[in-house]
C-alpha positions, 0 to 999 in steps of 0.5 A: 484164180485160174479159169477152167475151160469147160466144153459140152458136146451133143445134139443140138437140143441136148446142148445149145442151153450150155452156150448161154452159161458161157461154155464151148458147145459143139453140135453133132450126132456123130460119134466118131466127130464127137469123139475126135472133137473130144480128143482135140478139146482134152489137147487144147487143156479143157478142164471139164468137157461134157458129153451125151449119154448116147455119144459116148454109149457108143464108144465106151473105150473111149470113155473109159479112157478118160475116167482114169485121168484128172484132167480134163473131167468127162462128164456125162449128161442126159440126151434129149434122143436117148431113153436110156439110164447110160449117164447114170449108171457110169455116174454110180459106178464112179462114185462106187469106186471112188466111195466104197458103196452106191449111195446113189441106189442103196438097194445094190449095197 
C-alpha cells in the first residue's frame, strides 16, 4: 500500500494541530509563500495538501488551478482569522459539480 503525503498550509493557529496527525505543516500568513510553498508541495507529488480558506480567498486562479487536477487534492479548510464561509462554498461548488445538485444546501436546488 502506498502512502500518501499529506501537507497543510496556514496560520499557525489554524494549522499546528495537523503536525500532531503526522502531516507536513507549513506556517505563513502570506499568500504569495503559501502559494509558492504549494506549487513546490504539488512537485514534490504530495497527494492532498490542505489550505486556509483566507490564503487561498486571495488568489483564487491559483486555486482554481488545482480543482481540475487529481492529484495533488487541495483542500480548503476554515481559518482561525477569517469570518468568511470561503471553504464552504468552493466545497459546494465541487460537490455541485461533481454531483448534479448542492446536497450540502438543498434551498439552491
Amino acid at each position: 500500500m502506498k502512502l500518501v503525503k499529506v501537507a497543510v498550509i496556514g496560520d499557525i493557529d489554524s494549522v499546528l494541530g495537523f503536525r500532531g496527525l503526522g502531516m507536513n505543516v507549513i506556517v505563513t500568513d502570506n499568500p504569495v509563500e503559501a502559494f509558492s510553498k504549494l506549487e513546490e508541495l504539488a512537485k514534490k507529488n504530495y497527494g492532498v495538501i490542505f489550505i486556509t480558506e483566507d490564503l487561498a480567498e486571495k488568489n483564487k486562479n491559483i486555486i482554481e488551478n488545482y480543482v481540475e487536477k487529481i492529484q495533488p487534492a487541495v483542500i480548503l479548510i476554515p481559518s482561525s482569522r477569517s469570518d468568511t464561509d470561503f471553504a464552504m462554498k468552493s466545497l459546494q461548488e465541487l460537490v455541485k459539480r461533481a454531483v448534479g445538485i448542492d446536497f450540502l444546501n438543498p434551498e439552491n436546488n
